[in-house]
C-alpha positions in Angstrom: 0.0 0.0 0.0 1.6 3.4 -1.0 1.6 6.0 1.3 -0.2 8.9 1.5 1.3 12.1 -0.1 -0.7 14.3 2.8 0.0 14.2 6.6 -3.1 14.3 8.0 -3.9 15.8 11.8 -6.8 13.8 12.5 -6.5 14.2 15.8 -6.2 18.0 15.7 -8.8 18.4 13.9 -11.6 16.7 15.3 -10.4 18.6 18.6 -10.7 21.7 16.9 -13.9 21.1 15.3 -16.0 20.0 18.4 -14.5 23.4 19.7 -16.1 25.1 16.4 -19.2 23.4 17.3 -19.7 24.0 21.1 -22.5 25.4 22.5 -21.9 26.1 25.6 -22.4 29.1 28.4 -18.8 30.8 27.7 -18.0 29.7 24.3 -16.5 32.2 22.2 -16.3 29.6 19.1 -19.8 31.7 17.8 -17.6 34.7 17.7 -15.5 33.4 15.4 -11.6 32.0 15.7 -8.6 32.8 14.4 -5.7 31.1 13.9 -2.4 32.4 13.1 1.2 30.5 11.6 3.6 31.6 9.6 2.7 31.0 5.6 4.1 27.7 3.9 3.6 25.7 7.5 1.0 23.6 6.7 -2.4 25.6 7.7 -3.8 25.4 4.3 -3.5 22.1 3.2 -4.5 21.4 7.1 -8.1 23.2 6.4 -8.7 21.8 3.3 -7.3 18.1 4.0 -8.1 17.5 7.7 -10.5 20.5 9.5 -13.3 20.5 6.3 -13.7 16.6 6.1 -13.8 16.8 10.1 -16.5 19.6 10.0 -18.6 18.0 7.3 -18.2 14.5 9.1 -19.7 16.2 12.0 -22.3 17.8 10.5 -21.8 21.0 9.1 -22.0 22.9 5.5 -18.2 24.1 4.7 -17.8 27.1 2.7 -13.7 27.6 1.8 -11.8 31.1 0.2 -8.6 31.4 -0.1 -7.7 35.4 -0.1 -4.2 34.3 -1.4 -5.4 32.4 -4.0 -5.5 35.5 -6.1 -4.5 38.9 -4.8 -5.6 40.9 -7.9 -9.2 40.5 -7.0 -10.7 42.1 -4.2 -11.5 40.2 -1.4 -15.0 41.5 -0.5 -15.6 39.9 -3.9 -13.9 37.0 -3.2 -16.1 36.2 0.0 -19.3 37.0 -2.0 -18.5 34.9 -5.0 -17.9 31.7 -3.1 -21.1 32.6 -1.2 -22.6 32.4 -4.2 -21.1 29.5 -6.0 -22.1 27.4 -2.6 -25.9 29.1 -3.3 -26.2 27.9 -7.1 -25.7 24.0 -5.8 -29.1 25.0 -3.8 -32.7 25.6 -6.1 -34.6 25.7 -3.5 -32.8 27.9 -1.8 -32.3 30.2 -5.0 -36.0 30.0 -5.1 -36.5 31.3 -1.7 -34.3 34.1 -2.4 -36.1 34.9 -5.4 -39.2 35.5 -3.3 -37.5 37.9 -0.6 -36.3 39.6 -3.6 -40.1 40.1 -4.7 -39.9 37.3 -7.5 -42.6 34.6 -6.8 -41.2 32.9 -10.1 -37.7 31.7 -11.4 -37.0 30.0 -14.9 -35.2 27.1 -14.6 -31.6 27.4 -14.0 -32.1 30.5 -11.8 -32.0 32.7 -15.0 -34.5 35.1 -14.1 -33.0 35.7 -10.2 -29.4 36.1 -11.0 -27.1 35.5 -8.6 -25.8 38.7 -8.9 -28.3 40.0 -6.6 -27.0 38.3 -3.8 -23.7 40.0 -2.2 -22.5 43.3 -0.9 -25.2 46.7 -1.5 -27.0 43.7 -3.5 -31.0 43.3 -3.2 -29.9 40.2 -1.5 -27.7 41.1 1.8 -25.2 38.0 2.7 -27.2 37.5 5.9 -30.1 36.6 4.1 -28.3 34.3 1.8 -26.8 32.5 4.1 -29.1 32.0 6.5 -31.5 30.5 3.9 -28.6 28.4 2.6 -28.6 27.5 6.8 -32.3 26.7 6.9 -32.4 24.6 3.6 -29.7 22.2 4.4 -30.9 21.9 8.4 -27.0 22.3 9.0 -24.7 24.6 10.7 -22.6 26.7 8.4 -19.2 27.4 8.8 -17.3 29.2 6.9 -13.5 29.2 6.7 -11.4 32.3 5.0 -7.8 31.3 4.3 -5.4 34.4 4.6 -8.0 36.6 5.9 -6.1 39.6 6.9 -6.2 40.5 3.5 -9.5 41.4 3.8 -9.3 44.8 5.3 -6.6 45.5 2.3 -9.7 47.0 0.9 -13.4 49.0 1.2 -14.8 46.1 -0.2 -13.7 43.6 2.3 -14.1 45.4 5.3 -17.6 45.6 4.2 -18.0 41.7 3.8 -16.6 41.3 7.3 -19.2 43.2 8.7 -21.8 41.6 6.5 -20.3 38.2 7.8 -20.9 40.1 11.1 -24.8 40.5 10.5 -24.7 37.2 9.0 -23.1 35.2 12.1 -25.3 37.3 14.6 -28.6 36.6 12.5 -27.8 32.6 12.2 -26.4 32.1 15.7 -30.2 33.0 17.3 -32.3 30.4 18.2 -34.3 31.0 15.3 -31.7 29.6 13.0 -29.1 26.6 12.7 -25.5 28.7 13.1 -22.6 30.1 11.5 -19.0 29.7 12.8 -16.3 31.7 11.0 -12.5 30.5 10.9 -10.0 33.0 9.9 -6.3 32.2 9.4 -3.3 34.3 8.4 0.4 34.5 7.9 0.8 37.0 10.7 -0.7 38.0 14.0 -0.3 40.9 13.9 -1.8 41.5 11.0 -4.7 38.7 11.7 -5.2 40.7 15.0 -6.2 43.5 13.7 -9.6 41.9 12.9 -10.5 41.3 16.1 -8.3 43.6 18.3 -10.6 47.1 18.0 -14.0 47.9 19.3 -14.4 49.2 15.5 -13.9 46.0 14.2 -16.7 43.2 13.1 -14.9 40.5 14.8 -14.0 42.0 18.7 -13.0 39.8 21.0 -12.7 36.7 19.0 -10.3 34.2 19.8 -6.9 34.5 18.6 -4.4 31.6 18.5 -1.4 30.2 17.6 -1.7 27.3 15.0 0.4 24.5 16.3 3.4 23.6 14.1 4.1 20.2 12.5 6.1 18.3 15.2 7.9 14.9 15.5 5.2 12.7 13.8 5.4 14.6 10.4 9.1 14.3 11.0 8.5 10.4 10.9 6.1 10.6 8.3 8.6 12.2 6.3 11.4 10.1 6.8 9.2 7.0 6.7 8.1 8.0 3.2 10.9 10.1 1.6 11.8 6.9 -0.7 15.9 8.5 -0.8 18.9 5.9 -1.5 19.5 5.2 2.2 16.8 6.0 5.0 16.8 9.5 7.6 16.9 9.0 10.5 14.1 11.5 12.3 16.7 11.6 15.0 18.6 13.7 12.9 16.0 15.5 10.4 13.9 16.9 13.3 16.4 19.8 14.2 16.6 20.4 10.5 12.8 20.7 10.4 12.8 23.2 13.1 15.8 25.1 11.0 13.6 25.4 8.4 10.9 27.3 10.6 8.7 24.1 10.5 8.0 24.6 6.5 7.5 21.3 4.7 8.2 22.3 1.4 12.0 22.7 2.7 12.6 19.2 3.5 10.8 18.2 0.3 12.8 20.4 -1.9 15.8 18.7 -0.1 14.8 15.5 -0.6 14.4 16.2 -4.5 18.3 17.2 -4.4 19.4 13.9 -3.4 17.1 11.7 -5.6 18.7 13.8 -9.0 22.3 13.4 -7.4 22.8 10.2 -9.2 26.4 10.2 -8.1 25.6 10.2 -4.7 27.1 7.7 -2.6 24.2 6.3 0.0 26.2 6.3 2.6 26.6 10.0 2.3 22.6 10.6 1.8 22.2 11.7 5.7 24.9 14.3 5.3 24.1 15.8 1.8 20.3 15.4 3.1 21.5 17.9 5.9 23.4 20.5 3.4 20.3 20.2 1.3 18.1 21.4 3.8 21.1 24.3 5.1 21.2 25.5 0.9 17.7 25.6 1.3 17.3 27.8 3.9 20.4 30.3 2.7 18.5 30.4 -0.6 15.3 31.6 1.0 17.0 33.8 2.8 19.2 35.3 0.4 16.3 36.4 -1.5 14.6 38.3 0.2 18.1 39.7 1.4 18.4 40.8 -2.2 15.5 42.8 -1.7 16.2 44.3 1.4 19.5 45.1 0.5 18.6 47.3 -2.7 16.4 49.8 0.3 17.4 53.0 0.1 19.0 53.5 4.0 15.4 55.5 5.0 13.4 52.3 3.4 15.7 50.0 5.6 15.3 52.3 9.2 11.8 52.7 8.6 11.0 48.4 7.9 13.9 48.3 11.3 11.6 50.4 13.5 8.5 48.8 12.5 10.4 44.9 12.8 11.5 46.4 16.3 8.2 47.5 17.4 6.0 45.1 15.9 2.0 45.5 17.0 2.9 48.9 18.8 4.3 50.5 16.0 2.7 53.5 15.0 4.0 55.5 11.8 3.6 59.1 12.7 4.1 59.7 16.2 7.3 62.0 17.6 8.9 58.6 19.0 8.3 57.0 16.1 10.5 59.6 14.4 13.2 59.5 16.9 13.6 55.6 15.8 13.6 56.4 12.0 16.5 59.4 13.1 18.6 56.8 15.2 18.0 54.1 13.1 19.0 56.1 10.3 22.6 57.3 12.1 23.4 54.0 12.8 23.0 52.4 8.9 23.5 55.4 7.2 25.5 58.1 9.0 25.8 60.8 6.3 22.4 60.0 4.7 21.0 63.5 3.8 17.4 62.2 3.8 15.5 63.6 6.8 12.7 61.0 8.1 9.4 63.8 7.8 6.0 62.8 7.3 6.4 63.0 3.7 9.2 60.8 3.1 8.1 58.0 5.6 4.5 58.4 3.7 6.9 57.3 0.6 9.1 54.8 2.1 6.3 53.0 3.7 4.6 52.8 0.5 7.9 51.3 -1.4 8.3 49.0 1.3 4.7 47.3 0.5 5.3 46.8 -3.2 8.1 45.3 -2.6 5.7 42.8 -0.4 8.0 43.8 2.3 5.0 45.6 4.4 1.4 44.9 4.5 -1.1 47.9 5.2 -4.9 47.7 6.6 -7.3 49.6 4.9 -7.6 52.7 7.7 -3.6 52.8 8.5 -1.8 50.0 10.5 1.5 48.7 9.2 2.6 44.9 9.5 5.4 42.7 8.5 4.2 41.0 5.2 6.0 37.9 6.7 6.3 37.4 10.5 9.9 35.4 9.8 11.2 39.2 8.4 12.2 39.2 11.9 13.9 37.2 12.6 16.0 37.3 9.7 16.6 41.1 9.3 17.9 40.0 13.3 20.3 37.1 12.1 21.6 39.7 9.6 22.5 42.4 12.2 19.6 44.7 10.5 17.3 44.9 13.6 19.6 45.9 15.8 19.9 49.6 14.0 17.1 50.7 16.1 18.8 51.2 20.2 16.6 49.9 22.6 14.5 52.6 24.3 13.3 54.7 21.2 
């Protein structure tokens, strides 16, 4: 029997999913969660491999969007079209739409009630949708957004959150079957920003860290890996956490060795190691490229906000005596003076070069939380003295 080419968390899953589901005097799971990891970890394929089947196994109607999947669309529209694409599996819940809309007929194929008028400052509000979509299958409806932080990147998607708001608050009365919302993101800081301010649709939700792959997809790994000689996970499991826990590291690794077809198996376990080591000094050195071609005020200001992460505010007067030391220290005769209007500029270089991620209303992030801790292995962090 061949192995699987997915490591499932079974067990993870099926923990988190009764959580989802909970009804209970305390729960917050009706406010929504949100999970947070570092991308390329695993979170994706965990949703769509192991937490969907679990949901669905237990009961519930998944809906899945992936914000990430394509960053050229707006998210608001991105929510609302996979709304609708679960809607058009549904007549008679089209049909019941129809009627709210003021339609007591629809030709066949939903022709006459387009879909269209379901969405965002549509005839149809989201709530509406999906608590008929609720009602119809007799099922709780969950609905899981993949890289949702990118959501408030835009007018549109702030206004879906607070749709999904309306919607969650409508379908989690008595009157209805539920509605759980599960938001993940690459950074969270940037993922707590949903749920951090009163002025947000999702206050007070939960916020946690998704656990990392451990020592079983170590074994899995090394167990399947089909190399010249076996790994021993002994030995791979420090290079997985080397790697920040990314899987795709120790694959690409792996795919070194098998086109080495020199290589001595014996040395496998060694050369398996440098694989992994390249691997990491390529990723690195790439987005070292990138930072390295800053202008010094681009690099202080990415140094102060690195430094002080979720407090970091752009335009305060400490804020500028950061930028000024950070920019003595890299940059001593730099005639570039840190004002309003050349941070304004530097900040917004910094984001397309997918350095910087910025919320709709103001607040900066990281694009990646591991910029970190690599602008700290590089000696780049520590521009900005402690205390400013």
């Amino acid at each position: 029997m061949h192995q699987s080419l997915v490591f499932n968390r079974t067990d993870l899953a099926k923990r988190m999913a009764d959580q989802l589901l909970l009804n209970s005097v305390g729960s917050a799971s009706s406010s929504g969660l949100f999970l947070a990891a570092p991308r390329r970890t695993g979170k994706s394929t965990f949703l769509r491999e192991d937490l969907r089947p679990q949901l669905e196994a237990n009961g519930a109607l998944v809906l899945y969007v992936d914000l990430w999947a394509d960053k050229k669309s707006d998210p608001g529209s991105v929510i609302v079209s996979a709304v609708r694409a679960e809607l058009s599996q549904h007549e008679g819940v089209v049909a019941r739409l129809a009627r709210s809309a003021g339609m007591e007929k629809i030709s066949v194929g939903g022709v006459a009630f387009s879909l269209d008028r379901v969405g965002l400052s549509a005839q149809v509000s989201l709530s509406t949708a999906l608590a008929a979509l609720s009602d119809d299958a007799k099922r709780l409806v969950v609905l899981i957004i993949d890289e949702a932080q990118h959501a408030v990147t835009t007018e549109s998607g702030y206004d879906a959150l607070f749709a999904l708001k309306a919607a969650r608050d409508e379908l989690n009365g008595s009157a209805h079957f539920g509605l759980r919302i599960v938001a993940t993101g690459s950074n969270r800081d940037k993922l707590a920003v949903l749920r951090t301010s009163k002025e947000q649709a999702f206050f007070g939700a939960p916020l946690v860290s998704f656990p990392p792959l451990g020592d079983d997809f170590v074994e899995w790994f090394c167990n399947g890996v089909s190399l010249p000689a076996p790994l021993r996970p002994a030995d791979v499991a420090p290079l997985f956490k080397r790697a920040l826990h990314r899987p795709e590291v120790l694959g690409a690794a792996a795919d070194a060795i098998r086109f080495d077809f020199s290589l001595n198996p014996a040395d496998v376990a060694r050369r398996f190691a440098q694989a992994v080591e390249d691997q990491i000094q390529a990723a690195d050195q790439q987005t070292l490229r990138v930072i390295h071609a800053l202008t010094p005020l681009q690099l202080a200001v990415l140094s102060v906000l690195s430094d002080k992460g979720d407090t970091y505010a752009p335009f305060e007067g400490a804020t500028f005596d950061a930028y000024r030391a950070a920019l003595t220290a890299i940059a001593p005769d730099e005639i570039t003076k840190p004002d309003v209007p050349n941070v304004q500029q530097a900040l917004v270089a910094l984001q397309e070069k997918s350095l910087v991620w910025k919320e709709k209303r103001g607040v900066y992030a990281l694009e990646d939380s591991t910029l970190t801790e690599l602008l700290s292995k590089h000696g780049l962090r520590g521009a900005v003295p402690r205390g400013t």
